[in-house]
N, C-alpha and C positions, 0 to 999 in steps of 0.2 A: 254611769254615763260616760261614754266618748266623744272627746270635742273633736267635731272637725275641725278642713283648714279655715271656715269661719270664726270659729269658735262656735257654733251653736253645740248643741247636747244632743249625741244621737244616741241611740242605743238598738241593737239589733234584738233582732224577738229571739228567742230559743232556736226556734225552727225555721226563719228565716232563709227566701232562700230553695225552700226545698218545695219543689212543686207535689201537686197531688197524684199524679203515676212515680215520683220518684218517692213519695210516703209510701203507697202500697209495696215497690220493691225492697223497702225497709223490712215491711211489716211481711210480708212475705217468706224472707231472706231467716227473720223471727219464727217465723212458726217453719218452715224446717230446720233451722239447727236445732240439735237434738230432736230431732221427733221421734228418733226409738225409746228414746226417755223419757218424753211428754206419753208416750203411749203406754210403756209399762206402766208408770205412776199414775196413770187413769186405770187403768187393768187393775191395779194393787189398791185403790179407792173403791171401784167396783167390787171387789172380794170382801172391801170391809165393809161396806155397806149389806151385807148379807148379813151382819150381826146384827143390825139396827129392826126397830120394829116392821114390824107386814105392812103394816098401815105409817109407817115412818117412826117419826122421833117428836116429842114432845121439848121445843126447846124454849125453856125456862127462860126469864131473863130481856124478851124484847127488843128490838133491831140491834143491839149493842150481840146478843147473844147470835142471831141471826147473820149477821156481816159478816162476823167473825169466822161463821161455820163455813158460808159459801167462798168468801175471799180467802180464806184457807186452803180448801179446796182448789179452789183458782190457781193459787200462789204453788202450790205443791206440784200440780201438773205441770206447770209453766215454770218450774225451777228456778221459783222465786223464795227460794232455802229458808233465810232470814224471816222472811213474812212469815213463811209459813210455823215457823216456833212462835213468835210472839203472840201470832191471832190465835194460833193451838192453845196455848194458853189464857189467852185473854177469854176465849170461848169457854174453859173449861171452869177458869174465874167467874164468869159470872152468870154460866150455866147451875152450877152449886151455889152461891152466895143467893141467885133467884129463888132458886127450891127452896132452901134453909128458908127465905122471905115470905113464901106463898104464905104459911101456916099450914102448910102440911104435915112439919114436923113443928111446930107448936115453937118455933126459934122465937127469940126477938135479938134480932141486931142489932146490932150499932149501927149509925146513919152509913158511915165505911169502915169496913171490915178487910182489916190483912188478908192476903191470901192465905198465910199459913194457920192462921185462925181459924178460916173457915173449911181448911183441911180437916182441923184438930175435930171440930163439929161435926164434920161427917163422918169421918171414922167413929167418935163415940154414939152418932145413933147408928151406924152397921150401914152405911150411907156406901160405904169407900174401904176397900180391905187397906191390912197393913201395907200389902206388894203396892196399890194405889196409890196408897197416901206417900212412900217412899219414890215412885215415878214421879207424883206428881209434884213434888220435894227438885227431882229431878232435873224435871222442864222449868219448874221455876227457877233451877242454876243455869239451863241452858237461854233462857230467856234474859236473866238480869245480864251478863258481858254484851249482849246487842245491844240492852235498852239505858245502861249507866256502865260509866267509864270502870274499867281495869286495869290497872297500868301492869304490866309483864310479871313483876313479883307477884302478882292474884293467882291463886288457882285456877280462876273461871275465865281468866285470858284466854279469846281464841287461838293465837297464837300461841302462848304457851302448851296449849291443850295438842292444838299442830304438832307442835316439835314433841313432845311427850308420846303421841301415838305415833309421831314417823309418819304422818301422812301431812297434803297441803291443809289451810285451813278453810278452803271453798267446799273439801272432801269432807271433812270434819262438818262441817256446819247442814252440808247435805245428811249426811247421817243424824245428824241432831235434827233434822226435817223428817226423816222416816220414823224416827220415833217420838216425834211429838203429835205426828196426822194419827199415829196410831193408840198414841193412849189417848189421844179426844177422844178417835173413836170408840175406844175401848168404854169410857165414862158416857158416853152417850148411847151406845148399847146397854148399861145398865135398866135391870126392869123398871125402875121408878120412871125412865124416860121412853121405854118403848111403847107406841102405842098399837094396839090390835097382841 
């Protein structure tokens, strides 16, 4: 709160301030920067989904599994990097840990299940090859420096990881976005989930 010269308690809203033709010029201003890039990465979505069933994807798991696919999706076109690793994973989390649930494969879980646990699961019934099971090892190192702290001496520092490739860490992390949309897709093209 900010005291005025009263002293009362003011506080300004977020967007305070900003009328509604000056919001569109925002939002506007948004969707052309980069649009050559929001359009490859729609193009580059579009190509993966040619892997995915005729009839779509069977996706395991219930709005949690669901949000995750489309706001993924979302975030990815709209080069929103970061989001796009976590939900990449979080979708691939609990697209597998649902299947393993159904009794399809005859699993019984634990109430929560690690992720790495339920990697271990699917590779042993032939769920998830080894190359899989190591990407998806992977995303879960590109995932944990976003979602808990790494102080610089970590390997999984984005920054560190920055200076080590020579590039910035916005580049870095965009790349870590190209390949997390793609090994979802890659598990979500799996036969068990395509349907038709």
């Amino acid at each position: 709160m900010i005291p005025d010269e009263e002293g009362h308690n003011t506080q300004a809203d977020l967007l305070s301030g900003i009328s509604d033709l000056d919001a569109v010029g925002h939002l506007l201003a948004d969707l052309h920067d980069d649009l050559p890039g929001k359009v490859t990465r729609f193009r580059h979505l579009a190509d993966l989904g040619g892997a995915l069933g005729p009839e779509g994807t069977m996706l395991f798991g219930g709005a949690a599994t669901f949000n995750a696919w489309t706001e993924a999706r979302s975030s990815f076109v709209h080069g929103n990097f970061a989001a796009t690793i976590v939900l990449s994973q979080s979708l691939v989390e609990n697209l597998l840990a649902a299947f393993l649930h159904t009794g399809l494969m005859m699993d019984d879980l634990p109430p929560r299940i690690a992720f790495r646990d339920t990697l271990k699961r699917c590779q042993d019934r032939k769920l998830i090859s080894g190359q899989d099971f190591g990407d998806l090892e992977r995303l879960m190192g590109l995932r944990n420096p976003l979602s808990h702290f790494r102080p610089v001496a970590d390997d999984q520092n984005i920054d560190r990881r920055a200076i080590t490739a020579g590039i910035r860490s916005d580049a870095l992390i965009e790349q870590d976005a190209w390949f997390a949309i793609g090994i979802a897709v890659r598990i979500l093209a799996k036969p068990q989930f395509r349907l038709g």
